[in-house]
N, C-alpha and C positions, 0 to 999 in steps of 0.2 A: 504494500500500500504506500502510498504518498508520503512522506512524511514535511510536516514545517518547524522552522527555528528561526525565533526571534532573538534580535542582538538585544544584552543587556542594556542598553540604555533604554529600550522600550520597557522592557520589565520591570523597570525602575518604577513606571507611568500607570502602569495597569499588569494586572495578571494575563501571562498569555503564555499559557506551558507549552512546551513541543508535543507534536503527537502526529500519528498515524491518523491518517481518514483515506477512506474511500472513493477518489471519485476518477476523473477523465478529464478535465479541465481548473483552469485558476480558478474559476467563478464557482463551480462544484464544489469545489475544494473549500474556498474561502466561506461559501456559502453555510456547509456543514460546522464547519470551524467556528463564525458565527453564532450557529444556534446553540451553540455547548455554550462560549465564552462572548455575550455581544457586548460586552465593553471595549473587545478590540477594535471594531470595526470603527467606531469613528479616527482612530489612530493613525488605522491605515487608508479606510475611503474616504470620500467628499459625496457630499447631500445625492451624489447622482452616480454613488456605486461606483465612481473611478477611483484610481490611486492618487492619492495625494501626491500636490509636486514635490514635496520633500522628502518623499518613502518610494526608497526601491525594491522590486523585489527582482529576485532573481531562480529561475530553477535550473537545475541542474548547471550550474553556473554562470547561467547565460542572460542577460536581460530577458524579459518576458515580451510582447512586443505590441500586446494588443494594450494598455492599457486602462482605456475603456471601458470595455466590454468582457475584458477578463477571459478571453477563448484560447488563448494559446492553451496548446494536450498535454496530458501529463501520462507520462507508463506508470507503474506499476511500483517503479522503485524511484520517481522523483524526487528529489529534493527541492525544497522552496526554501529560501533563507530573504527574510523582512528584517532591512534596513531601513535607519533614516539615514538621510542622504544628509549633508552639510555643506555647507555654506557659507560664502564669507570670507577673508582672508586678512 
């Protein structure tokens, strides 16, 4: 199954354990994950279900691409790792 890991500086913020879920896509995924812990999702979304500009994710190490709409696929042994992104200099 899918698994996700948030960087400690979000955990700082809210509770958001690693875990396995089931699905086929980021949106599936996010989704599930969600309904267990929905304190994270404003962390990560905006009012309209996209990523926030300052949060990246990435699976299997790769940017994800849809943003949006959260469709990029996931196998079976994805990794999802949710960063904030930084800024500023």
């Amino acid at each position: 199954m899918p698994s996700i890991e948030f960087t400690p500086n979000l955990k700082r913020h809210v509770e958001c354990p690693s875990t396995e879920l089931d699905a086929t896509s980021v949106a599936e995924f996010l989704d599930n994950y969600f309904a267990r812990w929905p304190g994270v999702r404003g962390f990560v979304l905006d009012d309209q279900g996209a990523i926030r500009q300052h949060v990246k994710i990435l699976v299997d190490g790769k940017n994800i691409r849809d943003r949006r709409k959260l469709s990029d696929a996931l196998e079976p042994s994805s990794q999802i790792h949710v960063f904030q992104a930084l800024s500023g200099g």
